[in-house]
PDB file with SEQRES, HELIX, SHEET and CRYST1 records, atoms N, CA, C and O in Angstrom:
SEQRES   1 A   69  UNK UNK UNK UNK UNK UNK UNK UNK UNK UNK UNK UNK UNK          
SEQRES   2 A   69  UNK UNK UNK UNK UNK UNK UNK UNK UNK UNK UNK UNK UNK          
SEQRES   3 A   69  UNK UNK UNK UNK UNK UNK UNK UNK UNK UNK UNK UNK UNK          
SEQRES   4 A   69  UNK UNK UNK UNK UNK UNK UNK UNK UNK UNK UNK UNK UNK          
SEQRES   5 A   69  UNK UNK UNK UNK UNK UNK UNK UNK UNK UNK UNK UNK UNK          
SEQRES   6 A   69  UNK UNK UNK UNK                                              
HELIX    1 AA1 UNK A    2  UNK A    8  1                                   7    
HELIX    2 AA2 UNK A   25  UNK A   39  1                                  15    
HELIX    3 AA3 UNK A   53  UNK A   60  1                                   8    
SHEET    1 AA1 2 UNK A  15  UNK A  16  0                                        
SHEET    2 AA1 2 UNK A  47  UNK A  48  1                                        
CRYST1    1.000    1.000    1.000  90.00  90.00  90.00 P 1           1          
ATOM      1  N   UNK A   1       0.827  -1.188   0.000  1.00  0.00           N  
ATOM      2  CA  UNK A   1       0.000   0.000   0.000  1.00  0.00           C  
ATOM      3  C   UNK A   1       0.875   1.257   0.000  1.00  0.00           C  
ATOM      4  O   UNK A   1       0.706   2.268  -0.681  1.00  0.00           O  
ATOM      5  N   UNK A   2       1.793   1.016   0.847  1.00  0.00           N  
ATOM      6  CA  UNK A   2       3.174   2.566   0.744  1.00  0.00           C  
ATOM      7  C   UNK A   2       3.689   2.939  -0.393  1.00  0.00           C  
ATOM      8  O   UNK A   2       3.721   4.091  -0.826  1.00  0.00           O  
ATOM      9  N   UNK A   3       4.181   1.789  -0.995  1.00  0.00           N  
ATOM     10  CA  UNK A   3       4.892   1.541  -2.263  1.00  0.00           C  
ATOM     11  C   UNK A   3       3.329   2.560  -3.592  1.00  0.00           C  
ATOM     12  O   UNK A   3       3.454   3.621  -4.204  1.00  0.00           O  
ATOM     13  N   UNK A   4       2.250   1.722  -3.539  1.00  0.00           N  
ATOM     14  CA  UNK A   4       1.327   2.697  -4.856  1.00  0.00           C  
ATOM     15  C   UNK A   4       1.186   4.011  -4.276  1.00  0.00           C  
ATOM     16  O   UNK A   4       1.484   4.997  -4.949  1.00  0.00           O  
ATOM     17  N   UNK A   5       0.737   4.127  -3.027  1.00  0.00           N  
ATOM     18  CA  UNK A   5       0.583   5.792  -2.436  1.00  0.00           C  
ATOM     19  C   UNK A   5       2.000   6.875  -2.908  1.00  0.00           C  
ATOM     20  O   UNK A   5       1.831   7.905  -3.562  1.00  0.00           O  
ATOM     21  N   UNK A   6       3.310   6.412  -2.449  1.00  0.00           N  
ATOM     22  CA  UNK A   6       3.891   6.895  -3.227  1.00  0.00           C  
ATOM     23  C   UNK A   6       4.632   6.987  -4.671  1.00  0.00           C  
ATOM     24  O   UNK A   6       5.476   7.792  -5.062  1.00  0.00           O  
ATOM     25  N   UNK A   7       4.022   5.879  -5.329  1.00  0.00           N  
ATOM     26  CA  UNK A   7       4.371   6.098  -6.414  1.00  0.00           C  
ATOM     27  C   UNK A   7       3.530   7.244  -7.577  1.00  0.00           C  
ATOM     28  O   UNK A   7       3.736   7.880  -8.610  1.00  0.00           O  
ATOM     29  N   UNK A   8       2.469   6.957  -6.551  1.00  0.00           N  
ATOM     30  CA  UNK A   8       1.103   8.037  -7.341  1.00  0.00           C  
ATOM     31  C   UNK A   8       1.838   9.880  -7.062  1.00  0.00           C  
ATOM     32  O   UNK A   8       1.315  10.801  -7.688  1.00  0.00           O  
ATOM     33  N   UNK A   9       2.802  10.112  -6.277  1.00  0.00           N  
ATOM     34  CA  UNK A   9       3.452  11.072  -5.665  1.00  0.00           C  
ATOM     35  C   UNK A   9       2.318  12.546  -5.823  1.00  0.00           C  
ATOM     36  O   UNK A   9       2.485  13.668  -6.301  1.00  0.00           O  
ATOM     37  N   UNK A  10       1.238  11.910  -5.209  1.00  0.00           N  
ATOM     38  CA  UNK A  10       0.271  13.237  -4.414  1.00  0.00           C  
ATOM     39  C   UNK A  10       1.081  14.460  -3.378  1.00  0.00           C  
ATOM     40  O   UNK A  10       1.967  14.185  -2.568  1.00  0.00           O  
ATOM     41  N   UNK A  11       0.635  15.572  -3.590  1.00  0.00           N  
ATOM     42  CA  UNK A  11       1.387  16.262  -2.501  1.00  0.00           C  
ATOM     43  C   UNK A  11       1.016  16.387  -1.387  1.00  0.00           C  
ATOM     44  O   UNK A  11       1.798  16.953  -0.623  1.00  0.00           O  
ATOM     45  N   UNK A  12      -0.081  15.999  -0.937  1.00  0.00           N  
ATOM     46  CA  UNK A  12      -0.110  15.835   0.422  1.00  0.00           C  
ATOM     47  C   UNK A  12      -0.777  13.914   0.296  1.00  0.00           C  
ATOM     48  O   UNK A  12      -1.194  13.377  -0.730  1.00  0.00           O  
ATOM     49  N   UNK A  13      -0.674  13.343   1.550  1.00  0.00           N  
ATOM     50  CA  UNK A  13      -1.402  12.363   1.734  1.00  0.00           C  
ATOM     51  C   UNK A  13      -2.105  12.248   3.388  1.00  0.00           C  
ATOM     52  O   UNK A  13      -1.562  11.782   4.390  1.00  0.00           O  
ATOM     53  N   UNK A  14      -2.644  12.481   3.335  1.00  0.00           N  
ATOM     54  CA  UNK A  14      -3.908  12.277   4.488  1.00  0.00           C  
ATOM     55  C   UNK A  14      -4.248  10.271   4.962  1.00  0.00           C  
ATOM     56  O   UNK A  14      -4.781   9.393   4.285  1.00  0.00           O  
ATOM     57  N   UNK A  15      -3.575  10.221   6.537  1.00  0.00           N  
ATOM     58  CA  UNK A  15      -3.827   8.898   7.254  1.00  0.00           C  
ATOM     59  C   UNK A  15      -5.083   9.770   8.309  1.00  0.00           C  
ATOM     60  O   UNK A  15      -5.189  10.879   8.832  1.00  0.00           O  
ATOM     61  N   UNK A  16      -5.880   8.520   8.219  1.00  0.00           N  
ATOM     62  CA  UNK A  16      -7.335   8.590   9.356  1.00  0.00           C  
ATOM     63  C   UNK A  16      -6.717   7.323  10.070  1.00  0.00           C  
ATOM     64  O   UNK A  16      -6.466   6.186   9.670  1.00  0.00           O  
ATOM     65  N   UNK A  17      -6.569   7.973  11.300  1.00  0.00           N  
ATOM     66  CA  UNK A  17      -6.859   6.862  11.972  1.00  0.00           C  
ATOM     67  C   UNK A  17      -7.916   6.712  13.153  1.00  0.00           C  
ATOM     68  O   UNK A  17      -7.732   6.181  14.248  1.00  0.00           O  
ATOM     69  N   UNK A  18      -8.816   7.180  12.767  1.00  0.00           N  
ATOM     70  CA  UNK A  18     -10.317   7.307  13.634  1.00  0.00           C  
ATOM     71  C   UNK A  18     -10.302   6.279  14.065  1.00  0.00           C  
ATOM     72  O   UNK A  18     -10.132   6.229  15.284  1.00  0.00           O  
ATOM     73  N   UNK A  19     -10.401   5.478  13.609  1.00  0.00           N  
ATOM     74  CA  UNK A  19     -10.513   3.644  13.837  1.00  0.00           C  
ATOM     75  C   UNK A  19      -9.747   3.100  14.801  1.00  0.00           C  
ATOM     76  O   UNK A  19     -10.310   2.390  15.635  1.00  0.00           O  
ATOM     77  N   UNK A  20      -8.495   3.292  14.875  1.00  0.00           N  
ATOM     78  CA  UNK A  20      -7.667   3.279  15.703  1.00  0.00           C  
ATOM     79  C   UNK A  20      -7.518   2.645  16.860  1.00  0.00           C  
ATOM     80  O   UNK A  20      -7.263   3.514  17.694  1.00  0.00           O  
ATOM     81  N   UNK A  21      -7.534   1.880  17.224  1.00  0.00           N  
ATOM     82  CA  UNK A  21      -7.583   1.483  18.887  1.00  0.00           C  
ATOM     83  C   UNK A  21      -5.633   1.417  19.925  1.00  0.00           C  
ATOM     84  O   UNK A  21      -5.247   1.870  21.003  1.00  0.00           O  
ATOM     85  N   UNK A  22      -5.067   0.729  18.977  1.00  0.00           N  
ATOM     86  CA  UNK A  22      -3.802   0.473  19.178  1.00  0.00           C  
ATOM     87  C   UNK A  22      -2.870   0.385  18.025  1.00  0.00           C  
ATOM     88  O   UNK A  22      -3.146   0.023  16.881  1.00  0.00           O  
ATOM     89  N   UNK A  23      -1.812   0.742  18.463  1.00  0.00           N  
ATOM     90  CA  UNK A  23      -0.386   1.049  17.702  1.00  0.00           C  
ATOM     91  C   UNK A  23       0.562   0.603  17.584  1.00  0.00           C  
ATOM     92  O   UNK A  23       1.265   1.511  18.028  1.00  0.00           O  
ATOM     93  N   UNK A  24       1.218  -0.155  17.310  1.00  0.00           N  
ATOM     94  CA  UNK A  24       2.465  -0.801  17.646  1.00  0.00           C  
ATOM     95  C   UNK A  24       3.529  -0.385  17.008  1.00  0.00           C  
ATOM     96  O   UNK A  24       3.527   0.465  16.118  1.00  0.00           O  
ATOM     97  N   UNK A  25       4.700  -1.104  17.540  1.00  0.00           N  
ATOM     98  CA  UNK A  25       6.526  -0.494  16.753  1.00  0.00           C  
ATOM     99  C   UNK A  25       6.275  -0.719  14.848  1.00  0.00           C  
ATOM    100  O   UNK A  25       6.838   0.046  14.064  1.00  0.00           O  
ATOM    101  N   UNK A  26       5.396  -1.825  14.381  1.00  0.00           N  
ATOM    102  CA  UNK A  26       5.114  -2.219  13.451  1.00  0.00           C  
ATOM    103  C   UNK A  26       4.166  -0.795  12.500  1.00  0.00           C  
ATOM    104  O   UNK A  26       4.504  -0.224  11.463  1.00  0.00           O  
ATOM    105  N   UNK A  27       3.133  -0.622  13.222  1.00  0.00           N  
ATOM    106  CA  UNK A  27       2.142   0.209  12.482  1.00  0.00           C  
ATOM    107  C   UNK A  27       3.117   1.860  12.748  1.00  0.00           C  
ATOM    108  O   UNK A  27       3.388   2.528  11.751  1.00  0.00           O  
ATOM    109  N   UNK A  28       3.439   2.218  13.784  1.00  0.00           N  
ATOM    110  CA  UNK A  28       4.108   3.694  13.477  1.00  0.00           C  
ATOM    111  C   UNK A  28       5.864   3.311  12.660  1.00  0.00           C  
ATOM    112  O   UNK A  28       6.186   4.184  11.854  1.00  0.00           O  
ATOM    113  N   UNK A  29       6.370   2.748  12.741  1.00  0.00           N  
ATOM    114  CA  UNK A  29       7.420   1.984  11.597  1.00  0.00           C  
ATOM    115  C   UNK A  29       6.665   2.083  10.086  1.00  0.00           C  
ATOM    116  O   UNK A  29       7.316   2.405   9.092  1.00  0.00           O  
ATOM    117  N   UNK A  30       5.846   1.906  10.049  1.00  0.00           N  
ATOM    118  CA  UNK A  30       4.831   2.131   8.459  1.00  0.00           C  
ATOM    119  C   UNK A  30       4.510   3.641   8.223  1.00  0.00           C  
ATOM    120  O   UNK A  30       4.873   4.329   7.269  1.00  0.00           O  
ATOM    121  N   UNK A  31       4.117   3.831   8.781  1.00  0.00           N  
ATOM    122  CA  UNK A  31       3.741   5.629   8.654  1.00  0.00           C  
ATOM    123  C   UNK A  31       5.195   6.421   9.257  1.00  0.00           C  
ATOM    124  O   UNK A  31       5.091   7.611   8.962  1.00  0.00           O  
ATOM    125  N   UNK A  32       5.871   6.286   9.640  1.00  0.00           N  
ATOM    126  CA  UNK A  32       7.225   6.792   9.465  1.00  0.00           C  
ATOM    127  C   UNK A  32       7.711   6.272   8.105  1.00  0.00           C  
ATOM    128  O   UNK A  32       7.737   7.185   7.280  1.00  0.00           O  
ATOM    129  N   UNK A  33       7.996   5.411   7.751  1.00  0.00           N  
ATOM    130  CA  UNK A  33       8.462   5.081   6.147  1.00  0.00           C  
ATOM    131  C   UNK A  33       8.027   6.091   5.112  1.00  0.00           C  
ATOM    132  O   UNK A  33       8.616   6.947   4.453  1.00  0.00           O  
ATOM    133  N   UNK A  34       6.104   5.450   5.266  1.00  0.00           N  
ATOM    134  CA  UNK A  34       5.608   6.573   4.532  1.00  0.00           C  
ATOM    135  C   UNK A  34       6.420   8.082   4.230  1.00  0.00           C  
ATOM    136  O   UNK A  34       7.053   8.450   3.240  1.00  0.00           O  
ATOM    137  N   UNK A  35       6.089   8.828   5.625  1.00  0.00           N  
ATOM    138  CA  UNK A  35       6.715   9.947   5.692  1.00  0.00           C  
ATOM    139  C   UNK A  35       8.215  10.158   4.842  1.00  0.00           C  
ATOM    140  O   UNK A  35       8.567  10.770   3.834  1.00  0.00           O  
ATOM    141  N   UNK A  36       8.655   9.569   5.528  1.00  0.00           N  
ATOM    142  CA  UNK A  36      10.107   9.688   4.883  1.00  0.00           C  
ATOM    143  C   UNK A  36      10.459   9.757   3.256  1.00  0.00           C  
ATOM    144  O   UNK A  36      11.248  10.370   2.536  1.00  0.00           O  
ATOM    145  N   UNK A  37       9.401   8.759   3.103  1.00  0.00           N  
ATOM    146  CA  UNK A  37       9.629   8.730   1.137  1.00  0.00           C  
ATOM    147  C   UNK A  37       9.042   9.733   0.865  1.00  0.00           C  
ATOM    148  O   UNK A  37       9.647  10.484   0.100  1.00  0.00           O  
ATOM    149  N   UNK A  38       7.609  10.200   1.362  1.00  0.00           N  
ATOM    150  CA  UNK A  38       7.115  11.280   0.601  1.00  0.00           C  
ATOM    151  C   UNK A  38       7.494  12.637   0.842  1.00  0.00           C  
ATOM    152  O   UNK A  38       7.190  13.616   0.160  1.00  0.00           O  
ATOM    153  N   UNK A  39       8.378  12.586   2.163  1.00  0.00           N  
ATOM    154  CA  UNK A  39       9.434  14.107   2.348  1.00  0.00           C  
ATOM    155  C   UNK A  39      10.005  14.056   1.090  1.00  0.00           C  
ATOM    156  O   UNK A  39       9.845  15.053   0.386  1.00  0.00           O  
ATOM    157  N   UNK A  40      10.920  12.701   0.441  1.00  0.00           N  
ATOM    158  CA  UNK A  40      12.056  13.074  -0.050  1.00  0.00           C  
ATOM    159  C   UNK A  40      11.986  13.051  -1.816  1.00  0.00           C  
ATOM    160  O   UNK A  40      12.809  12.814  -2.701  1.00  0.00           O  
ATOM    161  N   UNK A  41      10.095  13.548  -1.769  1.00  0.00           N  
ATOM    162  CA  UNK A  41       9.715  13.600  -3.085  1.00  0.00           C  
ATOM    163  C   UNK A  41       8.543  14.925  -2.524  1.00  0.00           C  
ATOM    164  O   UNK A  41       7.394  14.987  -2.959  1.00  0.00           O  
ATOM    165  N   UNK A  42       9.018  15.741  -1.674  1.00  0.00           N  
ATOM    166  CA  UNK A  42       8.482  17.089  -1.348  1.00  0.00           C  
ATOM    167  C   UNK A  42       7.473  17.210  -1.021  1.00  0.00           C  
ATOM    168  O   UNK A  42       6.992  18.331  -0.856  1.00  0.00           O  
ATOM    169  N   UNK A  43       6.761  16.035  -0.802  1.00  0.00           N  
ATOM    170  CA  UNK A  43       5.255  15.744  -0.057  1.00  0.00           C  
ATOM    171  C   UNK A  43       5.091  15.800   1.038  1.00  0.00           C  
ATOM    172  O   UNK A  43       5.923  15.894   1.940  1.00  0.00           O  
ATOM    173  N   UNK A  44       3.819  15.741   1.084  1.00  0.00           N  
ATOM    174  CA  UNK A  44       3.255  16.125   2.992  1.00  0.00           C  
ATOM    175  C   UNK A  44       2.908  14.866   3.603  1.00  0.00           C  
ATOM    176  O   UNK A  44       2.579  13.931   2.874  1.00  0.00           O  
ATOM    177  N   UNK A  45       2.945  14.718   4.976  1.00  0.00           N  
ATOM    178  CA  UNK A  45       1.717  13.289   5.239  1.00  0.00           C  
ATOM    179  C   UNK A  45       1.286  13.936   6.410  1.00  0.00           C  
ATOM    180  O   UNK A  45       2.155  14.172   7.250  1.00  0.00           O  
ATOM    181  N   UNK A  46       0.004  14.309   6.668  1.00  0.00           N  
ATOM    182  CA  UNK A  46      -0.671  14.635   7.674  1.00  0.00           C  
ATOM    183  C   UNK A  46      -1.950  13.377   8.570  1.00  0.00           C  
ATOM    184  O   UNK A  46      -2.950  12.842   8.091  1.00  0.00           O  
ATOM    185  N   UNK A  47      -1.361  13.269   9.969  1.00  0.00           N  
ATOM    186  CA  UNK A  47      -2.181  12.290  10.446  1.00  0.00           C  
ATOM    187  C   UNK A  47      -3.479  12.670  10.996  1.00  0.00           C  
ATOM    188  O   UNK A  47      -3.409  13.554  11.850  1.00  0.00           O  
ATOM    189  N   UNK A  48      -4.977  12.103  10.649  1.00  0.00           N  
ATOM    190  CA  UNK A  48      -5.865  12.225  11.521  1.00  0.00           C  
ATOM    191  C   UNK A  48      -6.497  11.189  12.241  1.00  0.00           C  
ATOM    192  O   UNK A  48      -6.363   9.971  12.118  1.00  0.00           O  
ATOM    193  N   UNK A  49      -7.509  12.124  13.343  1.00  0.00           N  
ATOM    194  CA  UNK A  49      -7.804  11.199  13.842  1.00  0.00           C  
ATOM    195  C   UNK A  49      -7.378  10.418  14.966  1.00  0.00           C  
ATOM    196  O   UNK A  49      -8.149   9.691  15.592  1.00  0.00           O  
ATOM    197  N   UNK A  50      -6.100  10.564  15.245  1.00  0.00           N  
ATOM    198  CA  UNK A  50      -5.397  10.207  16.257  1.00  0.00           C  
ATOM    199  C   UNK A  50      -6.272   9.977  17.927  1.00  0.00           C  
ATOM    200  O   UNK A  50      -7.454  10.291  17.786  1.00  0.00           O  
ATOM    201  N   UNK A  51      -6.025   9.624  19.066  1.00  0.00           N  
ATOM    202  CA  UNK A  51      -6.761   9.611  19.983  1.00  0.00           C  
ATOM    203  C   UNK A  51      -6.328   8.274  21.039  1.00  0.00           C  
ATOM    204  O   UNK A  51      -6.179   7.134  20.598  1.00  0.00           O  
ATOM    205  N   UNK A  52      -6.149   8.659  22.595  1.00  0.00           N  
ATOM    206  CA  UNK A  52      -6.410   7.208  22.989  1.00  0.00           C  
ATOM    207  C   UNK A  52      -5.027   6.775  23.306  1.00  0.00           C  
ATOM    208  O   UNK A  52      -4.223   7.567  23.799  1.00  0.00           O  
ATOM    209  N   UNK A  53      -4.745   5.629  23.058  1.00  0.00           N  
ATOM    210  CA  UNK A  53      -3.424   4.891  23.035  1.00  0.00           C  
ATOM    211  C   UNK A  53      -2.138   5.781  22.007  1.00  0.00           C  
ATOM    212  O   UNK A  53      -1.109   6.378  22.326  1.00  0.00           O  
ATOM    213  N   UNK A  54      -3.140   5.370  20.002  1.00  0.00           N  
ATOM    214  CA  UNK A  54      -2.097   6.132  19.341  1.00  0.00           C  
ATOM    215  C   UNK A  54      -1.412   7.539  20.112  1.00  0.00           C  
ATOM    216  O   UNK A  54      -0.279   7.628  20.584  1.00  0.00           O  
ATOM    217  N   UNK A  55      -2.305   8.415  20.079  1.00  0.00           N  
ATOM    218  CA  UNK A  55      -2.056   9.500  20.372  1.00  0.00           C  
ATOM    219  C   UNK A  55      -1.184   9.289  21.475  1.00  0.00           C  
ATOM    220  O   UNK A  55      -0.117   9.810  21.152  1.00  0.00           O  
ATOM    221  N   UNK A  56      -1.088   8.805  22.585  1.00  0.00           N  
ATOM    222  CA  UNK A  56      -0.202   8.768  23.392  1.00  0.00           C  
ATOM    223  C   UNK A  56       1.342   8.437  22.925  1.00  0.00           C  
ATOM    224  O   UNK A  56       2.447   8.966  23.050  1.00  0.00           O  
ATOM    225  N   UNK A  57       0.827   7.350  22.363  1.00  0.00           N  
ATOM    226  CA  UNK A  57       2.679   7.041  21.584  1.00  0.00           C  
ATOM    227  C   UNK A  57       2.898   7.837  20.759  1.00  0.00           C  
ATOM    228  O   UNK A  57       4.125   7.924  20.798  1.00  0.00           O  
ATOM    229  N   UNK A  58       2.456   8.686  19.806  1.00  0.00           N  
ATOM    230  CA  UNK A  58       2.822   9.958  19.034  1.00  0.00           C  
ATOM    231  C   UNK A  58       3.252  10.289  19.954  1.00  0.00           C  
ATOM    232  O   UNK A  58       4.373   9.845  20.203  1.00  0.00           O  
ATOM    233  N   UNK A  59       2.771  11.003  20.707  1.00  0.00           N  
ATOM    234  CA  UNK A  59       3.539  12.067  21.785  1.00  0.00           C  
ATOM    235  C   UNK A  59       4.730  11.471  22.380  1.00  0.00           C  
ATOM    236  O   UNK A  59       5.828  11.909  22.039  1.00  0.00           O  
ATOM    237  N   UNK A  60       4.638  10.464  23.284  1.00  0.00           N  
ATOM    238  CA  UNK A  60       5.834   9.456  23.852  1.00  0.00           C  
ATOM    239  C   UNK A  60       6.974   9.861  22.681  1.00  0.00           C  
ATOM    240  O   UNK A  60       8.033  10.411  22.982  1.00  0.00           O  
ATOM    241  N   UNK A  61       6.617   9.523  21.357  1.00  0.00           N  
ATOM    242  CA  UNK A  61       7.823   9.429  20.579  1.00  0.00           C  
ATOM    243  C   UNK A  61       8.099  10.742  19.655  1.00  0.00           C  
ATOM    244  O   UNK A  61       8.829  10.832  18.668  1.00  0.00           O  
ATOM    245  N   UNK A  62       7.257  11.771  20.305  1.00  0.00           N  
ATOM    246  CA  UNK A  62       7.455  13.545  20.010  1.00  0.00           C  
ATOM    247  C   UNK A  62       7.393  13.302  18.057  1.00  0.00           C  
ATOM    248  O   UNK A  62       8.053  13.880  17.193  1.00  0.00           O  
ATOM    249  N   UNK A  63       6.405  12.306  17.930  1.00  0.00           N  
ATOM    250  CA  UNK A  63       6.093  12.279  16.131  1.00  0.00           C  
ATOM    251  C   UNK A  63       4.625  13.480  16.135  1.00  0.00           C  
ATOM    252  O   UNK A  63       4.057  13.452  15.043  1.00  0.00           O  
ATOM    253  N   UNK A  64       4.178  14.158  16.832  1.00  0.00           N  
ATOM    254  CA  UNK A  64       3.146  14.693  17.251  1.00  0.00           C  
ATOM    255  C   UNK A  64       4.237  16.297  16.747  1.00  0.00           C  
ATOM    256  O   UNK A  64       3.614  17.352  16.866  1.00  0.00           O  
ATOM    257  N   UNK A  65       5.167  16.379  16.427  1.00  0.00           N  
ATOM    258  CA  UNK A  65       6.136  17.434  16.178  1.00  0.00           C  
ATOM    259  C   UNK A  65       6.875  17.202  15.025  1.00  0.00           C  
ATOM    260  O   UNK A  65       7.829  17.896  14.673  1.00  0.00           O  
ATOM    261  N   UNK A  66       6.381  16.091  14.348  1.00  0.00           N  
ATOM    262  CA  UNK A  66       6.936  16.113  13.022  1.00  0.00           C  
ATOM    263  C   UNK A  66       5.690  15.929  11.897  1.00  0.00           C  
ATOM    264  O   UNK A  66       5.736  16.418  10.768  1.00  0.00           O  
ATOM    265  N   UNK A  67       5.091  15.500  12.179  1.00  0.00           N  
ATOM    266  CA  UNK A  67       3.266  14.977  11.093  1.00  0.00           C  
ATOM    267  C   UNK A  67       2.306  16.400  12.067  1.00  0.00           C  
ATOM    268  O   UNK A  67       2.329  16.980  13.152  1.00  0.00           O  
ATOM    269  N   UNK A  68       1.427  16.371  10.556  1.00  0.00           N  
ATOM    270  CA  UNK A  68       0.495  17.625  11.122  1.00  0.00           C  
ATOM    271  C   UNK A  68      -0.349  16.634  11.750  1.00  0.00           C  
ATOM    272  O   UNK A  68      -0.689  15.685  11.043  1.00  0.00           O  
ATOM    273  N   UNK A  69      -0.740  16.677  12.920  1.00  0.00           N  
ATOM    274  CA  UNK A  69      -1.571  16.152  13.909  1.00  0.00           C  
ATOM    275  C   UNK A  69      -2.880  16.191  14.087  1.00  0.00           C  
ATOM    276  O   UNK A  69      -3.388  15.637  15.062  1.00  0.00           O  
TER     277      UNK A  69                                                      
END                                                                             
């Protein structure tokens, strides 16, 4: 799914994670990747939705200061 999102190289890409319940090293390891490729093709990735657990580990890992929140 990372791999077509950025190959389509949109300038921004928008994650919901309304749904959300829990997060692991696995799922924020994926959306950090994300990020990273689509920085280094001048794109945005803005997270929503956040709340709860996620939101806590955003913050824990100060990614709440790098993704628009």
């Amino acid at each position: 799914m990372i791999d077509a999102l950025v190959a389509e190289k949109r300038p921004t890409i928008t994650v919901d994670l309304t749904d959300l319940r829990l997060i692991d090293s696995s799922g924020v390891g994926a959306i950090v990747s994300l990020y990273k490729r689509m920085r280094a093709l001048g794109a945005k990735v803005e997270v929503v939705g956040l709340r709860d657990q996620p939101l806590a580990i955003f913050r824990l890992l100060r990614l709440d200061r790098i993704f628009t929140v």
